[in-house]
N, C-alpha and C positions, 0 to 999 in steps of 0.2 A: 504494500500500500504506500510506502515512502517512493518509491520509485515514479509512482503515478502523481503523489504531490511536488515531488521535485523536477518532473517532466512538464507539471503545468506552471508551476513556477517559470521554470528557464522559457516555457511559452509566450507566457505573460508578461513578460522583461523584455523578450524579443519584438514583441507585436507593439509595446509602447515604445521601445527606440525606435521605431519602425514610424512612427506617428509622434515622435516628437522632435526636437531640433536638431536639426543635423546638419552637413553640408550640400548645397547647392553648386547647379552651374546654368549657364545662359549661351544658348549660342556655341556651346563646348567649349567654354571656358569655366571655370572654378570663379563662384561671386565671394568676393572680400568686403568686408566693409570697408566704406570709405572712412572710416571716422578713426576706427584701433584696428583694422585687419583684421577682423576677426573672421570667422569661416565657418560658425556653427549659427545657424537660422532657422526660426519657425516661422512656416509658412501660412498665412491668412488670404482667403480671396477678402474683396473689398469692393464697394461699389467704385464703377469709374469713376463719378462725380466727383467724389473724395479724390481719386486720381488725377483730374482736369477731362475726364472725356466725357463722352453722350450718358446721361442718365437711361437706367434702366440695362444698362452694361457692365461688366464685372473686369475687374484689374487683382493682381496680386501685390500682394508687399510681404518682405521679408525682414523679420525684427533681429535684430542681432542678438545673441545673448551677453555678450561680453557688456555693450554698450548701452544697447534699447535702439540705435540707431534704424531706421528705417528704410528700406530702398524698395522703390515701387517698379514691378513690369507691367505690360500690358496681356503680355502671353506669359503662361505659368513653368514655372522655371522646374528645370527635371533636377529632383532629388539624387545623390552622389552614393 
């Protein structure tokens, strides 16, 4: 029975690094933050609006963790 709790364990660890900040790229490049460099990002859609574009359209932004800093796409950036 520990084998099956320790199996969902290592699951459960897996599937939230999986879904939480990690590193990005755009274009096939590796995104850094402008602000510290940093390289670890959780990903948010967001409205364009908030972006500068057409209401009722969707943008991403990528929060840094190091910093808080923010850097917005318009196309959603592939996970590393």
């Amino acid at each position: 029975m520990s084998q099956f709790f320790d199996a969902l364990k290592a699951g459960a660890k897996a599937a939230a690094d999986a879904l939480g900040p990690g590193p990005y790229a755009v274009a096939g490049r590796r995104v850094r933050c402008a602000h510290c460099g940093g390289e670890r990002f959780a990903l948010r859609a967001v409205l364009a609006h908030e972006v500068g574009g057409v209401a009722g359209a969707y943008g991403y932004a990528l929060r840094c963790e190091g910093c808080s800093h923010v850097l917005l796409f318009g196309d959603a950036p592939e996970r590393q």
